[in-house]
N, C-alpha and C positions, 0 to 999 in steps of 0.2 A: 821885343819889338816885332811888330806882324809884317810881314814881306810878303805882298799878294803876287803872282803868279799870274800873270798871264796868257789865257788859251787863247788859240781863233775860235772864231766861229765854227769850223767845223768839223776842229778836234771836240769843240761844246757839244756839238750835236751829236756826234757820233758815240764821243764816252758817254750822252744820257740815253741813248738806245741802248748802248750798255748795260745800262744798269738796268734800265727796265725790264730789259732781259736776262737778268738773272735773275730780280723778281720773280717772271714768271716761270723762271727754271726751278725754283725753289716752291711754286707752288706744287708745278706740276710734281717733281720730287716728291713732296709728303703726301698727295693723292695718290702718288703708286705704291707710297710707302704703307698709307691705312687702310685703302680701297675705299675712303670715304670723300666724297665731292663737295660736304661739307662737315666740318672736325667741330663747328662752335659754331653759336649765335652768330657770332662777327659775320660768316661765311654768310649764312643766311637766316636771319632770325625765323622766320615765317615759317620755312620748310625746317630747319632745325627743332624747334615746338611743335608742330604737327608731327611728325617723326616718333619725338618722345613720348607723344603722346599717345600715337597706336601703338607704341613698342610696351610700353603700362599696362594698357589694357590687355595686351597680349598675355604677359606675364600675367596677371589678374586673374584671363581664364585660364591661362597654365593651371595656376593654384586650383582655379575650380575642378579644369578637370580630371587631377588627383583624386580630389574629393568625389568626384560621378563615380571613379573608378574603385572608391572604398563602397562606394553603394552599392554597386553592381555586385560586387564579391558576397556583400552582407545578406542582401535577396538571394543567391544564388544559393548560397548557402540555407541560407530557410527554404529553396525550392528541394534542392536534394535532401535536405533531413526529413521533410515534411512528402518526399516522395517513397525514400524508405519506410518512414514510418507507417506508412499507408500501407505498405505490404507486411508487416503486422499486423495492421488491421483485418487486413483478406486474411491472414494466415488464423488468426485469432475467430473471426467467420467460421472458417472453417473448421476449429475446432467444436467451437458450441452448435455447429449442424452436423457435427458429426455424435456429440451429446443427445441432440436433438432424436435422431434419427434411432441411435440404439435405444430407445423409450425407458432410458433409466427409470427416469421419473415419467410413469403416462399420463395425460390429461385425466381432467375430473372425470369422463363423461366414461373412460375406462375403469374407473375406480365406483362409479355409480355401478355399470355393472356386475362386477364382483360384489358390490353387497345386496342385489337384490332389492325385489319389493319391498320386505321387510328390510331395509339397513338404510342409511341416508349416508351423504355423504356432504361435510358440513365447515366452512370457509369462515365462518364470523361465532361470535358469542351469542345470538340472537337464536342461530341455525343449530347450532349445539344445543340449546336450553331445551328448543321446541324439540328436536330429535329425545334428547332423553325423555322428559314430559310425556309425549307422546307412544313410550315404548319400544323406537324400533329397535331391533336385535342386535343389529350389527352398526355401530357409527365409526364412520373413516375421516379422520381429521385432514383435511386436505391445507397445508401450509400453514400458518402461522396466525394464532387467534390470541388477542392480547382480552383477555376475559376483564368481564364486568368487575371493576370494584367492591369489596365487601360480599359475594356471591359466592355460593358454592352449587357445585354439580353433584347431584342426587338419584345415584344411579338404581336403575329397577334389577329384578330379580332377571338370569340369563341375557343381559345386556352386555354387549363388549363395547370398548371402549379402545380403538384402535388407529395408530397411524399407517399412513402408505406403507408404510417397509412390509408390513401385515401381510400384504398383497404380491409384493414385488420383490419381495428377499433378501432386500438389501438390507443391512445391518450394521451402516457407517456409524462413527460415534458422535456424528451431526446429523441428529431428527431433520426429516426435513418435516416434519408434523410435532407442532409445541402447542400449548398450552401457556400462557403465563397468569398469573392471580396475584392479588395485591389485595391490600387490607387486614382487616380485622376480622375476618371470620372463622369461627372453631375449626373448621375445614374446607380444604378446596373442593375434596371429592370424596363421597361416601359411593362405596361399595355395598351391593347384595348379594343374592344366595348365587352360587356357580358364575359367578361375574369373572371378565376377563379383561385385562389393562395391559396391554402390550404394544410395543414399539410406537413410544411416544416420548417426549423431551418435556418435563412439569415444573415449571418453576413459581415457587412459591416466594413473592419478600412482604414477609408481614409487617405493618409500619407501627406496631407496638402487639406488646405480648400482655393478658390480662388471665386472669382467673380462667377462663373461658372463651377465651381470645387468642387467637394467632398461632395455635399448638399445631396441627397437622397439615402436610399436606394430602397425603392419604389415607383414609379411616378403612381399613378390611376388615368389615364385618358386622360387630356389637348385635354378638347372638346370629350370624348367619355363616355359611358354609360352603367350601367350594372355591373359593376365589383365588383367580392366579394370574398373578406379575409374570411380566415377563419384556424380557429386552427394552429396558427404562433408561432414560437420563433423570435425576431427580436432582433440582438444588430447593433448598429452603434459607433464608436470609432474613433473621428476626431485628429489626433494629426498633431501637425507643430506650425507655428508662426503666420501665418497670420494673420492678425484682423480682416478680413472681416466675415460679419454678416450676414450669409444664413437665408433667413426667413422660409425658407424650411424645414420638418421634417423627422426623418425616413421614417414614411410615407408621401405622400403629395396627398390628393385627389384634384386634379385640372380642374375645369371647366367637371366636372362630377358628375354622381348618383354612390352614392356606396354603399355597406352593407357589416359590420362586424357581422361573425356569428363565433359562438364556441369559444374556447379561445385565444385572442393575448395578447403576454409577449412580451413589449417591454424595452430593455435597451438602454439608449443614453448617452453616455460619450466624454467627447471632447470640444473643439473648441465651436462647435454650436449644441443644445441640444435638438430642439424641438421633441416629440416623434411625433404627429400627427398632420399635417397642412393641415387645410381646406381652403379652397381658390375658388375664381374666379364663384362665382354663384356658388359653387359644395351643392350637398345634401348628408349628411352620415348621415345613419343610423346603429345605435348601438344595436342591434336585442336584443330580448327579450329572448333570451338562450344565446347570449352574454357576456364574462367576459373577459375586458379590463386592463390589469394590467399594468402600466406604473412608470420605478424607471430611473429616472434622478440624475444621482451623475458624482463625479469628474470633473464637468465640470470648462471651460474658461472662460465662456462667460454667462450672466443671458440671459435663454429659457425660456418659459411659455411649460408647457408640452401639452397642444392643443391649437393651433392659428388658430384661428378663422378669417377668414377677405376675403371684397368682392373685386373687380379687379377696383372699379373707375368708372364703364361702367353705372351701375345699375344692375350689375349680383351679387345681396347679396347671399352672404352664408348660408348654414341652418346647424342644426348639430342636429340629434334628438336621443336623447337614453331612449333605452329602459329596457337595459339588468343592467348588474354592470362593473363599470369603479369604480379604485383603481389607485390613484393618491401617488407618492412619488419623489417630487421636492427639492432639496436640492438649487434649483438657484433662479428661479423666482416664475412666479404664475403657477396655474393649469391650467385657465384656461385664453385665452387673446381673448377679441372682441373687434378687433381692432377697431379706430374711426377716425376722420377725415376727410374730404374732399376726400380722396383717398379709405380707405380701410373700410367703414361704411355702416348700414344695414344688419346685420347678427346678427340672430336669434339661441340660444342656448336654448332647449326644452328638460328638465328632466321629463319625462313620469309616468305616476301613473304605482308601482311596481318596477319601479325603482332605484338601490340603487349607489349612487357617493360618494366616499370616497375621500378627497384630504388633502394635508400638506400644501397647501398656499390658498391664497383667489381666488376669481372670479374676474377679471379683463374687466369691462363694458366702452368699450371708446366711446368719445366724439360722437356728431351728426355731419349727413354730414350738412344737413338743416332739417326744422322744417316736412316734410316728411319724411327723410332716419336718422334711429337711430337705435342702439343696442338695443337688449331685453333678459333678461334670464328671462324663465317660466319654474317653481317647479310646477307642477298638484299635488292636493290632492293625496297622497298614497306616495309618494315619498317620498324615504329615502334620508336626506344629512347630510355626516360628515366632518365637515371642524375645524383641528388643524392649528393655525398658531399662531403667535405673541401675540394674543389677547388674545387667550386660546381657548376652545375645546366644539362646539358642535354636537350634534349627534340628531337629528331630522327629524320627520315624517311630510310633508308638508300639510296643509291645504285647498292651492292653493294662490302661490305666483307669483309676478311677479315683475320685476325690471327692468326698461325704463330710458333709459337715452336719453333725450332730453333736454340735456343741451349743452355746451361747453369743458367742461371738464370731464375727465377721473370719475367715480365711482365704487366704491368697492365690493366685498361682500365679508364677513366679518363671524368668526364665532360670533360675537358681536352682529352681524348685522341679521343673522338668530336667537340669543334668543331672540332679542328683538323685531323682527319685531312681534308678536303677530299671524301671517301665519302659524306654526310651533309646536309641541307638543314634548314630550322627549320619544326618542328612548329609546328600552330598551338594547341597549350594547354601546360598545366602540370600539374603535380599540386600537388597542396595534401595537401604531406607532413605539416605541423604537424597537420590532420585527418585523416591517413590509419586508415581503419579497412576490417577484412574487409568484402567486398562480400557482402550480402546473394545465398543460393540462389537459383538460377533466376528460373525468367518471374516474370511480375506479375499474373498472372490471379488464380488460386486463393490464391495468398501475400497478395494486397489482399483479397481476400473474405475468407478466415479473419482473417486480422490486423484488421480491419476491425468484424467481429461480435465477436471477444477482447475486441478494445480500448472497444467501447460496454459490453460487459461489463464488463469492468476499471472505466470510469468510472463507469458506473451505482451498482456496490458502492461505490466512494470518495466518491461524491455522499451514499450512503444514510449511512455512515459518520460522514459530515460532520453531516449532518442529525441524529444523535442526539446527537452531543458538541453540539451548539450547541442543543439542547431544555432549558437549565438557565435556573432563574429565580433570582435573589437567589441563586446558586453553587451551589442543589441541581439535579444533574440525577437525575431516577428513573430515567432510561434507562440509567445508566453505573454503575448499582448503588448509587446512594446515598439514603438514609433521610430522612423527614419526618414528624415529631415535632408532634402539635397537641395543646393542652390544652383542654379541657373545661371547668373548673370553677375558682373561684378560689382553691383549695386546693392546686390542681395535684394532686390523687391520684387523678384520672382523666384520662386523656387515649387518643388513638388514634397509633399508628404505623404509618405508609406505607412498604413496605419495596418500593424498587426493585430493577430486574433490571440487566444486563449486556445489553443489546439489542444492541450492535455484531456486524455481521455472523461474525466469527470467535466468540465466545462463542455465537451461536446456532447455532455449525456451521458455516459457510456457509467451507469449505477448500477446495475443491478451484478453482484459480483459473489455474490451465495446464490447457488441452484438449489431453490427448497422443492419446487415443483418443477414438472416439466414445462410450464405457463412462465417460470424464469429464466428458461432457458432460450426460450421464445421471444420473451420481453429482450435477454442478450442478443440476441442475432438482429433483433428489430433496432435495437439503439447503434449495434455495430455496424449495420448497413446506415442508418442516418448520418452516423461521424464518418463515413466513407465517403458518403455524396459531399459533408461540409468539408473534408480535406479536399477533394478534386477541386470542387469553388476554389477555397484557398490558393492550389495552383497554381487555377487559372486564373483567376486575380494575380498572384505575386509575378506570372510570365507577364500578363499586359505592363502592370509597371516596370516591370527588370525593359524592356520594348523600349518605354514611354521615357526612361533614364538611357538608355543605350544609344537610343536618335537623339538625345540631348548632346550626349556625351561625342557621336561624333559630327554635327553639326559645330560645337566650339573647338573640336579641334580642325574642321576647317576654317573657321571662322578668325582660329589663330595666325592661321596659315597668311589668311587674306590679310591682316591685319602686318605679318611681318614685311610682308611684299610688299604692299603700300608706304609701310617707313623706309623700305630698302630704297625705293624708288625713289623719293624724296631726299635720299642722301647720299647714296652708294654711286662711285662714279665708274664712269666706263674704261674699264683698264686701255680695250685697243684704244680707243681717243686718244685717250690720255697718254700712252705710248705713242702714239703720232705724234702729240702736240709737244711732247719734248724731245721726239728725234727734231720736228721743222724748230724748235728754239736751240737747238746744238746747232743746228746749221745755221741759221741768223745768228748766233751768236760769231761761231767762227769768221762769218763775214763782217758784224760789225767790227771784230778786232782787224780784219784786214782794213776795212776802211778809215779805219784810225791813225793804220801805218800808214795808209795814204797820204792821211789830212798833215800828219804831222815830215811827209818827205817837203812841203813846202817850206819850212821851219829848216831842216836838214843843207837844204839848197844854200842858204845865206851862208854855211860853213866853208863853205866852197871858194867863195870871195876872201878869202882871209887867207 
């Protein structure tokens, strides 16, 4: 059963001021409680949405500009590696003008001089043809001549045939004066009477071997006298199918007096492998400052690395050394005297102080008759080291000598040298597993160029190094790759950073063999160009690192604006607010007294009773 209750009127009035007043005490309450003047929609929709909405977008460039700021590091980083690198560059400068200047290598017009009226000085295959053709005495091969296919050079009587080093002293084991030839032709280069072929680099790769094809790169002589090698690089490289069997070598002294002097490096690969063939009555001598280095590999066909043998006539062969020959035959023997009815009576003469190193035996053939036979003589003082099959000896001669006047082919052997009793023990070895060509001549000028090359060399590989490893988070700018930064939270504005290719080869920077001093010239010239393109670089990556930097703090003002504008829109004002609930403590305590008031009229009737 509901029993209503009866108020006055002015206890009505007063408890709904009440109440209303604690309503707003509970507002004010949770606005001191959040600091916020509206918590929900409800509060205010209009400014509540508005609100959220610069508060989003604030967040949004928040995220951007994280992102400026991985950009910013990412350039920064391509400016500093690409600023160090650059002083590589200057340093590297400086090294090839300091090449420059010591005239390792001197211009042409220096080397025109040293040969005089009579001598040329000659750059192409064209220049060279007409220089021999024409006579002159002295020809200086100035850099690097890739010769006529199928052509050989036909040299006259008293001609030399000379590179820079000739001039200048140097004697590195990189010509800077080559020759290259290719083809089919019997020969690269014939020699005549007193002819001179020094410090030059000859390579010969024949593209098939014939009858009469593809055999020599040097011919010294056939009937002429005089002729002397000296300080050579030789390779020869026979490739095709042929079968046929040149008895012919790299080089071939024929029916001539010849003399090797200073260092010849010969390499023979291919088809047919002899390095040095003596022939036809010829005499060579292997001078006493001499050092013959000869490595036969890859071949076809089993060579003997010097063949030895007379023409049939009674013109024997002689071969006398003096100096050091350094044998490495992966085919046959070291050394072949030939025998037989046709190619017998030749004489091989190892001289006191001289020292022969080889990887296979001595190869002594048959007699022609009981007159014409092979002979090799070891004189007392002589070094010989012979590794082959048998095993390894290394001995100083006594005075030996080994005659075959028999019918059949005989040996020599390192078996054959400890035991002959002729012989006493060396005191080193070779260290044939590392056998390699012995580097050209003295050490002087060979360490000084080699030396400023090779800080060269390292310098670029340093600089090299230093651009690949300028990438931050995987972009490098330097190696030609791209940086993408966005602006706005929409993404439909943004800026792109478009990298170079800074590695020295991309800015030019090729020329990296000093053949001449015109290369080294060409170096300085390409390393001041990639100097100017690094500054550009720079200055390009400062303008953008600028052009992202004012992006970057323009949105972090722009966050700024944006948070204050939501704040404004919802945050409410604490003193207000603190007012507004000390004057609702105080209306309230008064409408509670007013209450006791309304209700002392009610109290009154008790009185009566």
């Amino acid at each position: 059963m509901f029993n209503n209750i009866t108020l006055t009127s002015s206890m009505r009035s007063n408890l709904y001021a009440l109440k209303n007043l604690t309503t707003q005490m509970n507002k004010t309450q949770n606005r001191l409680a959040s600091g916020l003047k509206i918590n929900s929609a409800i509060d205010n929709a209009s400014s509540y949405y508005q609100a959220r909405a610069l508060n989003n977008r604030a967040s949004d460039l928040d995220a951007l500009l994280d992102s400026m700021g991985q950009s910013i590091q990412t350039i920064s980083t391509a400016i500093k590696g690409l600023e160090k690198s650059g002083e590589m560059l200057e340093q590297a400068a400086m090294i090839a003008e300091a090449a420059y200047e010591a005239a390792i290598i001197p211009e042409k017009a220096w080397f025109e001089a040293q040969v005089g009226e009579n001598g040329a000085v000659v750059s192409t295959a064209q220049e060279l043809k007409d220089a021999v053709n024409s006579g002159k005495e002295t020809i200086c091969v100035y850099g690097k001549i890739n010769y006529f296919e199928n052509q050989s050079i036909t040299m006259k009587a008293n001609q030399k045939l000379v590179g820079t080093e000739y001039f200048t002293g140097y004697t590195g084991n990189k010509k800077y004066s080559e020759i290259n030839f290719t083809g089919t032709q019997y020969a690269a280069i014939r020699t005549a009477n007193n002819g001179l072929i020094s410090d030059l680099e000859l390579n010969f790769d024949a593209i098939r071997i014939e009858k009469n094809l593809g055999r020599n790169l040097l011919i010294c002589g056939e009937s002429k006298k005089g002729i002397v090698l000296n300080n050579l690089d030789l390779s020869r490289d026979i490739q095709g199918t042929d079968s046929y069997q040149s008895l012919n070598g790299v080089i071939s002294f024929s029916y001539t007096t010849g003399k090797v002097d200073g260092v010849i490096n010969i390499k023979s690969q291919g088809q047919s492998a002899d390095a040095i063939s003596v022939h036809g009555g010829s005499k060579l001598e292997i001078a006493e400052k001499a050092v013959v280095n000869i490595n036969i590999n890859e071949i076809k066909t089993s060579r003997s690395a010097i063949y030895i043998y007379a023409d049939g006539n009674g013109k024997n062969t002689q071969m006398d050394i003096y100096g050091k020959v350094n044998i490495k035959n992966n085919s046959s023997g070291s050394f072949d005297l030939a025998g037989g009815s046709s190619y017998c009576g030749n004489t091989l003469t190892i001289h006191d102080g001289a020292e022969v190193t080889m990887s296979k035996y001595v190869y002594v053939g048959s007699r022609k008759d009981e007159n014409t036979y092979n002979s090799v003589n070891i004189e007392a003082g002589a070094k010989v080291n012979i590794k082959d099959s048998r095993g390894e000896a290394e001995l100083i001669s006594q005075g030996y000598s080994l005659e075959n006047n028999t019918a059949s082919g005989r040996y020599l052997y390192s078996t054959t040298l400890a035991n002959s009793g002729n012989f006493t023990p060396s005191g080193a070895t070779i260290d044939w597993d590392n056998f390699a060509n012995t580097a050209v001549g003295s050490a002087g000028d060979e360490v000084a160029l080699n030396k400023i090359a090779g800080q060269y060399g390292e310098m670029m590989s340093a600089y090299d190094d230093m651009i690949k490893d300028s990438s931050y988070q995987g972009i490098n700018l330097l190696t030609g790759g791209s940086l993408t930064t966005m602006f706005n939270e929409n993404r439909t504005h943004s800026f792109v950073v478009q990298g170079e290719d800074m590695r020295s080869n991309a800015l030019g920077i090729t020329t990296r063999e000093w053949q001449t001093r015109d290369d080294i010239a060409a170096s300085i010239k390409e390393i001041k160009a990639a100097m100017s393109k690094v500054r550009d670089m720079v200055e390009s990556l400062g303008n953008n690192l600028s052009i992202i930097q004012t992006r970057e703090n323009f949105t972090d003002k722009l966050i700024d604006v944006l948070q204050t504008g939501a704040d404004d829109l919802v945050l409410a004002d604490m003193n207000e607010e603190s007012a507004n609930y000390l004057a609702l403590q105080t209306r309230n305590n008064l409408a509670v007294n007013a209450l006791a008031l309304a209700a002392q009229s009610s109290s009154a009737v008790l009185k009566l009773f």
